[in-house]
N, C-alpha and C positions, 0 to 999 in steps of 0.2 A: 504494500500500500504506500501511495505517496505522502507526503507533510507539506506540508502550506503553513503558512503566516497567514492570520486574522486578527483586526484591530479592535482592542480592547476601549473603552469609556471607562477611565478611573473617575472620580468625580471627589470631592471633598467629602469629610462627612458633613457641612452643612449644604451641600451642594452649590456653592456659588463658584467651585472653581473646579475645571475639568482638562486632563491631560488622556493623549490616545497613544496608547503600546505596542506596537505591533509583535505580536505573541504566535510561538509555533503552537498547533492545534494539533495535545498531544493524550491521544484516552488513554495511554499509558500511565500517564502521571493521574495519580487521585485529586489531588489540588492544583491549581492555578498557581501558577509563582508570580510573583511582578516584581520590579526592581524594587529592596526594602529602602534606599534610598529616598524613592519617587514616595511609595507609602507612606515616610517618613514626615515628608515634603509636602502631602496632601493632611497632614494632622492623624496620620493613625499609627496607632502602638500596638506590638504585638500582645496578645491575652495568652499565650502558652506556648511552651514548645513540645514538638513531637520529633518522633525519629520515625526517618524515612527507608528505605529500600533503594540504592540506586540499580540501575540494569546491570552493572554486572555482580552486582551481589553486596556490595559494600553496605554500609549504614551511616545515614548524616542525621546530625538534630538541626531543625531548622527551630525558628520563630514563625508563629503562625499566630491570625488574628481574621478579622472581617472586615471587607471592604466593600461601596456601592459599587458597581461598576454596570455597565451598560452595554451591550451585545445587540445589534441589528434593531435598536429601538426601545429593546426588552432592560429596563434597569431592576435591581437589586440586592442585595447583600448577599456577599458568598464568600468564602473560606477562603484564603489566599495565604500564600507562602510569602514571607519576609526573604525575597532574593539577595544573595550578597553581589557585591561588585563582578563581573562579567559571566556571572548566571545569567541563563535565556528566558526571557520571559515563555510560558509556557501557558496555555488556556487547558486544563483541565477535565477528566472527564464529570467531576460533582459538581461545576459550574454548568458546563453543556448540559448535565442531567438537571439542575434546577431551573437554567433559562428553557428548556425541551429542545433542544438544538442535537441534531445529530453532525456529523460533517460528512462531506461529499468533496471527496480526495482529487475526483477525477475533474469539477470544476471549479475545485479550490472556494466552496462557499457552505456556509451552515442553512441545512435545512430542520423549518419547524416538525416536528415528532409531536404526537401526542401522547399526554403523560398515561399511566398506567393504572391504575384500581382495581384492585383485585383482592 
């Protein structure tokens, strides 16, 4: 499967100020990473850390917290990784599963999904 880049809407958390990321679209990752500099920068602190899985086996602890962010229209709070200095910004697959966005590799765009209840 291919990877693409898709542009993220950080927004403040009082919303009057908003920056756009461009982020690889990666359902491998559980969380959304963004630059913790930029999060830093838009007034948000991280609330906990967890430890991750990298692909080849390794384990990191990041800072993780929540931020608004805004996908094709669709704004809301979702889980984000505190990135350090030249980590990739990454769009996750628990943000695509909250905003219902699948992706579609072949023309590099997120399609709406409909959520689940069962």
């Amino acid at each position: 499967m291919s990877t693409f880049y898709y542009p993220i809407t950080l927004f403040s958390p009082d919303k009057t100020r908003e920056i756009q990321i461009k982020s690889l679209v990666d359902t491998g990752s559980t969380y959304t990473r963004l630059p913790g500099n930029q999060l830093r920068a838009m007034g948000y602190k991280p609330s906990f850390q967890e430890v991750f899985e990298l692909g080849d086996g390794r384990t990191v602890q990041a800072d993780v917290g929540e931020a608004i962010v805004s996908l094709d229209g669709k704004s809301g709070n979702t889980r984000v990784i505190f990135g350090k200095i030249g980590e990739e910004p990454l769009l996750g697959a628990v943000t695509l599963e909250e905003f219902l966005f699948a992706p579609d590799p072949i023309h590099r765009r997120l399609l709406p999904v409909r959520g689940l209840l069962v």
